[in-house]
C-alpha positions as semicolon CSV with decimal commas, in nm:
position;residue;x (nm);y (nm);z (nm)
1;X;-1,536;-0,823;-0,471
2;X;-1,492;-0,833;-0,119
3;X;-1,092;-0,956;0,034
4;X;-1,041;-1,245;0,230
5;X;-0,821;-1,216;0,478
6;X;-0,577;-1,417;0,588
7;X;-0,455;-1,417;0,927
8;X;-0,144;-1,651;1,012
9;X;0,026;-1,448;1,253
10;X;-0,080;-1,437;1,610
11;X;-0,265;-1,116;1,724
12;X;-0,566;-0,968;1,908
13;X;-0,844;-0,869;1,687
14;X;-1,067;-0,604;1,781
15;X;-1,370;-0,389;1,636
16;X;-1,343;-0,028;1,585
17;X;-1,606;0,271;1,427
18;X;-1,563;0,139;1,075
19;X;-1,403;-0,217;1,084
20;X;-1,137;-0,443;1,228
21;X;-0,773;-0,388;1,411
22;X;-0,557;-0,669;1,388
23;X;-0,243;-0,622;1,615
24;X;0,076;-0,829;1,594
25;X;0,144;-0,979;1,940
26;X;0,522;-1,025;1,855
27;X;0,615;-0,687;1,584
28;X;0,337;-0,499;1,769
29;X;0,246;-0,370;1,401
30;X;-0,107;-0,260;1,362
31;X;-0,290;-0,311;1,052
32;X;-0,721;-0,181;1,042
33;X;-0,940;-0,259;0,792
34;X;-1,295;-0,163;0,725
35;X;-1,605;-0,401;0,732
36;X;-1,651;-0,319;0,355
37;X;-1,354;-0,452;0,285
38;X;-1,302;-0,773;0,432
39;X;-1,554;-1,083;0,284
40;X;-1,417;-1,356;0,485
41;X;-1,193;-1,363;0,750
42;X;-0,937;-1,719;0,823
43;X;-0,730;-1,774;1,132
44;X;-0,460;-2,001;1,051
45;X;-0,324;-1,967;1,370
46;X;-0,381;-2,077;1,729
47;X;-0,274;-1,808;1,899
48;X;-0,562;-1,577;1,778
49;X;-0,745;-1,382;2,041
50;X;-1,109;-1,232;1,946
51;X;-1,395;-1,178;2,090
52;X;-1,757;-1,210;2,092
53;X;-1,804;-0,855;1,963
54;X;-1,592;-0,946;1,681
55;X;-1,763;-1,217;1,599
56;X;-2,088;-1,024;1,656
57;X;-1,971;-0,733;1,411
58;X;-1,894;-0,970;1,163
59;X;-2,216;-1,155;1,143
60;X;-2,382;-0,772;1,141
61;X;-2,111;-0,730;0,851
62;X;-2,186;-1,071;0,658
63;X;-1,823;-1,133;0,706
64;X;-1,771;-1,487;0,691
65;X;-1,489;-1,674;0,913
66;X;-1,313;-1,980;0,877
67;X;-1,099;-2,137;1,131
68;X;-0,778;-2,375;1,055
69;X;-0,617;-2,688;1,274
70;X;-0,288;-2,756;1,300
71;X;-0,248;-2,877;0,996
72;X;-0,407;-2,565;0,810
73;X;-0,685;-2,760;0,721
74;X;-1,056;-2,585;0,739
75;X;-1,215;-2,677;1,038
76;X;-1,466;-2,450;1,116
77;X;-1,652;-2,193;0,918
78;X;-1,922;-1,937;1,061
79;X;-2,132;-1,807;0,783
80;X;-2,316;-1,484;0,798
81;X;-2,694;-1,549;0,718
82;X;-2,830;-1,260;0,989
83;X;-3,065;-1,022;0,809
């Protein structure tokens, strides 16, 4: 079974060779994880910055993502049907 992650903290995320950095705006931590790993990704914060190559990489992946409002709420989700 494949992790969701859960991204409440804000932070760039970018693609790499196998998967997905997620850096901490604020702590500057660093965290990667690879496309096999991750099922569905949720931003549960505003202050997420991705871009369209993420997004991209993610439908390649079938890496689902779900985005939150203010009130943590589901608001959006992007599922991965690409073949």
């Amino acid at each position: 079974m494949k992790n969701i992650v859960y991204v409440e903290n804000e932070c760039f995320v970018g693609v790499t060779k196998e998967g997905l950095k997620f850096s901490n705006i604020k702590t500057k931590e660093k965290k990667c994880l690879t496309f096999d790993d991750i099922g569905t990704l949720v931003f549960d914060n505003r202050k997420c910055y991705l871009s369209e190559r993420v997004i991209e990489y993610c439908i390649l992946n079938h890496i689902g993502i779900l985005f939150c409002d203010r009130s943590h709420s589901p608001l959006e989700m992007i599922e991965t049907t690409y073949n």
